[in-house]
N, C-alpha and C positions, 0 to 999 in steps of 0.2 A: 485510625484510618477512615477516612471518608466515603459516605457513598459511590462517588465516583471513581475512588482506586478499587475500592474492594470489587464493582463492579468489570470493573478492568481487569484485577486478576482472577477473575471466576474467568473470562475468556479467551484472557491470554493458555489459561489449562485447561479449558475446554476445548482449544483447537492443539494445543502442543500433544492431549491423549486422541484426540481425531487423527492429526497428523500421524502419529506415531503405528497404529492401525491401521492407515492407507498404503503402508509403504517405507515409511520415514523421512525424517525432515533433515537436513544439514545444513548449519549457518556458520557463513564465513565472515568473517571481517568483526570490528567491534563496535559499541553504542558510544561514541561519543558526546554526542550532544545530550546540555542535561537544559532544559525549559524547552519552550515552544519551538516548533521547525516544520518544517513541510518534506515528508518522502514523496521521491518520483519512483515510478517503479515500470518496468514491462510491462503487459497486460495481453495474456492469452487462455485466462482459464478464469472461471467465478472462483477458484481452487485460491488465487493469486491469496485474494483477500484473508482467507481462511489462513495459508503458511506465513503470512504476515502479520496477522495477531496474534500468531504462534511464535512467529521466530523476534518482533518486536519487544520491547522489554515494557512488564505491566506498568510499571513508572511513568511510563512514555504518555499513557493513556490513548493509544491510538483512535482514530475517530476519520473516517473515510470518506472525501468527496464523490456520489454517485450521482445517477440520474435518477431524480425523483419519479419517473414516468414508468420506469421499469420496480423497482425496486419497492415501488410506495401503491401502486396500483393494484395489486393482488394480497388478500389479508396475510395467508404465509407466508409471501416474501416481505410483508409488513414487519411479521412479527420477528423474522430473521435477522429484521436489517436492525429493527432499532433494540433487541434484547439480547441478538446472541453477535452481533459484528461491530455495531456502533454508526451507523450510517447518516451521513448528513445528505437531504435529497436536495439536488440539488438540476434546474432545470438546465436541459441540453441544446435549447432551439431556441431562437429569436434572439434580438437585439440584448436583450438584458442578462446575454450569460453570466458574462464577468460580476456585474453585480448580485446575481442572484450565486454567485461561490463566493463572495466577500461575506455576503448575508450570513451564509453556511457557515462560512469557515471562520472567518473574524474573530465570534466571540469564544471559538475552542480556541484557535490561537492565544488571544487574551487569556485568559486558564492557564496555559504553557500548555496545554497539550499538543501530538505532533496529529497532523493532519496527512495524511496519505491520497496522493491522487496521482491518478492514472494518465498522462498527458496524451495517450496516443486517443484518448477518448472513447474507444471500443477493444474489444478481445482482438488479436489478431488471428486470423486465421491459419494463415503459412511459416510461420516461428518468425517470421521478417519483424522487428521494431519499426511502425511507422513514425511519422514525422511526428515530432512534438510541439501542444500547442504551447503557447504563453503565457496561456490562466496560470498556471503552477509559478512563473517565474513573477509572473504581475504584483501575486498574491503574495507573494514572499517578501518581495521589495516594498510593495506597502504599511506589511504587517509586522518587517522588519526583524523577520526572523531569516536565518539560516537553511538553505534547501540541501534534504539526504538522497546522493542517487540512490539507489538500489536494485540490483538483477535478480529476476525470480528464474528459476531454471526446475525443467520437469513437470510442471503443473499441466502444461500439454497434454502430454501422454498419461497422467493420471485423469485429466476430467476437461476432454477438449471440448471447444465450442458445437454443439449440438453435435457431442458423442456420446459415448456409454464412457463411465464409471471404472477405472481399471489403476487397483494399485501399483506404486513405482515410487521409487526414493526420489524426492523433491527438493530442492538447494535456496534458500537463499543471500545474496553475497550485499553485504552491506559496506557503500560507499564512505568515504571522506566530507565530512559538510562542506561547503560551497555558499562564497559571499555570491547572493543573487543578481547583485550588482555589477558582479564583474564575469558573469557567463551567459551568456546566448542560449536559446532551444537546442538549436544547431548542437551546443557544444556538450551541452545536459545531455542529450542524446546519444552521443558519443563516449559520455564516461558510462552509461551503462550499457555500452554495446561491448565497451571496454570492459568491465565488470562480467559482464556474461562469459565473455572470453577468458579471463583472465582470474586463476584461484589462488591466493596463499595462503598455504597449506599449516605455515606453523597458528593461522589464526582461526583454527576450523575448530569446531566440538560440534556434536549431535544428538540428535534426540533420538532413545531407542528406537528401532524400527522392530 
């Protein structure tokens, strides 16, 4: 096993026993896709990332488009991001967004690793899904891999944006891959508003809580 899986599965079970002690994790749906791909996912808790390297399979090698500006500027959230989640920073302002997550993401892609990014761009605040940008779907179509929606459910009420800390059983429901080619923001956004809604039950297992 390589440095990089081994790394990967030290954190896929270092957040699946975090998980499991906040409350409990439950993942729905199954891992399809086997090489490189890009997850789209909801985003309304720092918690998101954490039930995602948990409920993601270590194989996958997950690795996270963020903003380098939050994430990379303070030495703990330094050490968080690139020893214990996998984070690729990535800049949020000016002209050269897009190239500066090509930069990111590119050479994990190359790897087959899957890349996870966030499209609404920020946490939400009010549970609403905002609009999704097109870097996720750009990145896909160039890098010519396959995009996973994905609904995170619960993360809210366990660790909301500038709230307190409050355990709760946490879901995440794992989409269908999707040729990038042949779907819009628009629509991306709809199979995981879809997804959030929408559980099958004979595909569920959990992780103690």
């Amino acid at each position: 096993m390589t440095t990089g899986r081994i790394t990967s599965a030290l954190r896929h079970w270092l957040w699946r026993s975090v998980c499991a002690v906040s409350g409990g994790l439950t993942v729905t749906g199954r891992w399809h896709t086997k090489g490189a791909c890009i997850v789209v996912a909801n985003h309304a808790s720092h918690a998101d990332t954490a039930v995602l390297v948990a409920a993601l399979p270590s194989a996958a090698r997950p690795v996270f488009g963020a903003a380098a500006d939050y994430w990379f500027d303070v030495p703990m959230r330094r050490f968080i991001a690139t020893s214990l989640i996998g984070i690729l920073p990535v800049r949020r302002s000016g002209d050269g967004n897009y190239d500066a997550l090509l930069a990111a993401a590119g050479p994990a892609l190359r790897a087959g690793r899957t890349v996870v990014i966030y499209p609404e761009g920020t946490r939400s605040t009010d549970g609403v899904i905002g609009e999704f940008r097109l870097g996720a779907i750009r990145l896909a179509r160039d890098c010519g891999v396959p995009i996973v929606p994905v609904a995170i459910v619960g993360t809210a009420d366990v660790l909301p944006k500038d709230g307190t800390f409050s355990p709760g059983l946490m879901e995440v429901r794992l989409g269908t891959p999707v040729d990038p080619h042949t779907i819009s923001a628009p629509q991306l956004r709809s199979q995981v508003l879809a997804l959030r809604g929408d559980v099958v039950a004979d595909d569920r297992f959990a992780l103690a809580s």
